[in-house]
C-alpha positions, -999 to 999 in steps of 0.1 A, spaced: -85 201 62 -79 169 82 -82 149 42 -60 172 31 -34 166 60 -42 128 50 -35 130 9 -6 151 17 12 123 47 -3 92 25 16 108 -2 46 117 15 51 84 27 45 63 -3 70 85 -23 95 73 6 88 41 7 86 39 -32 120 52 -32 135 35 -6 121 -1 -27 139 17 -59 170 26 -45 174 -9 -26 167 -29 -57 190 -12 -80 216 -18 -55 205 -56 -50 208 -60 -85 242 -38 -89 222 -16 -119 247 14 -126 219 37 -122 188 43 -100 158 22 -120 124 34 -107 109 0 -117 113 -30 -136 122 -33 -176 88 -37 -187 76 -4 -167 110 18 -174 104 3 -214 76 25 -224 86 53 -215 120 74 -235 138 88 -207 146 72 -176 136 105 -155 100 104 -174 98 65 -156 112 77 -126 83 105 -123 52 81 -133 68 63 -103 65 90 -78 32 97 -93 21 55 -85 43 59 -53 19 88 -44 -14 74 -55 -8 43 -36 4 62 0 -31 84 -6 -44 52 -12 -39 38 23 -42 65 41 -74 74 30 -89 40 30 -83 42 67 -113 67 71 -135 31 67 -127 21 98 -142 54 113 -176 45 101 -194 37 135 -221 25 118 -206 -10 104 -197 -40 119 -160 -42 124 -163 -78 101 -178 -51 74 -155 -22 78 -125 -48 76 -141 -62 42 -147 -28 25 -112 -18 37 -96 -51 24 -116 -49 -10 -110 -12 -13 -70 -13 -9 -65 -43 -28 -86 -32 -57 -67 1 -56 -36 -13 -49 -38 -46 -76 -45 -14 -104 -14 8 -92 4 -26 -89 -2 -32 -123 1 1 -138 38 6 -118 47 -29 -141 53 -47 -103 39 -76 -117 30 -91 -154 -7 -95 -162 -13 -133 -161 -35 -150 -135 -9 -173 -119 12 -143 -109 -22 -124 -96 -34 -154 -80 4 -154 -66 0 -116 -57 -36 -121 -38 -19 -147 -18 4 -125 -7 -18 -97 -1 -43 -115 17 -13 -131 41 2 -97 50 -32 -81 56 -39 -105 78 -7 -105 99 -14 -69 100 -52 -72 112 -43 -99 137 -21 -74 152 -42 -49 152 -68 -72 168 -42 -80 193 -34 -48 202 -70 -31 205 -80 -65 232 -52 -57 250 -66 -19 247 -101 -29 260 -88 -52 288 -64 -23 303 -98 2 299 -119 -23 317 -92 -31 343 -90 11 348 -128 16 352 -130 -15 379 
């Protein structure tokens, strides 16, 4: 039950954030009408709702994505270093693919080597702080138990 709660919140949350990106880019670029992604994406498909649907369905996959990929971190059994790699190689394999598929970015390796830059920056913002923040975690523990 407690995947299912996951799949069902990762979801959830990727639709909104999916939507939220959707809804502030058409405005940005003052489309007349809400455009689920870019040309290339919205191109192959013959109705604009179809396009908007395979979005919430890549919106979806990638909110399950991260949420599930959290369960890594449970594994007592790793290293931290180790549990950060799978997670890192899992989400950015996963994500690169949904990336791809949701037409984000074209397929050429200066605009993937552009996109891994950028994946491996924010990642590591985002482990820092969470580095930061468990420290600060263990030093208030330790200070509690002396």
């Amino acid at each position: 039950m407690k995947i299912l709660k996951k799949i069902v919140l990762g979801a959830s949350v990727g639709i909104n954030i999916g939507l939220l990106f959707a809804v502030s880019f058409s405005y940005a670029y003052q489309l007349p009408n809400l455009v689920a992604s870019g040309p290339t994406f919205t191109n192959h498909f013959h109705r604009p709702l179809t396009a908007l649907v395979c979005s919430i369905v890549l919106w979806a996959l990638m909110g399950i994505l991260f949420s599930l990929s959290d369960t890594i971190f449970q594994n007592d059994h790793l290293s931290i270093t180790r549990r950060t790699i799978e997670h890192f190689s899992v989400t950015y394999v996963g994500f690169t693919i949904l990336a791809i598929l949701a037409g984000w970015f074209p397929l050429s390796l200066s605009w993937l080597a552009f996109y891994t830059f950028i994946y491996l920056l924010i990642y590591l913002l985002i482990w820092f702080i969470s580095m930061a923040q468990a420290k600060k975690l263990v030093r208030e523990l330790n200070k509690n138990l002396k």
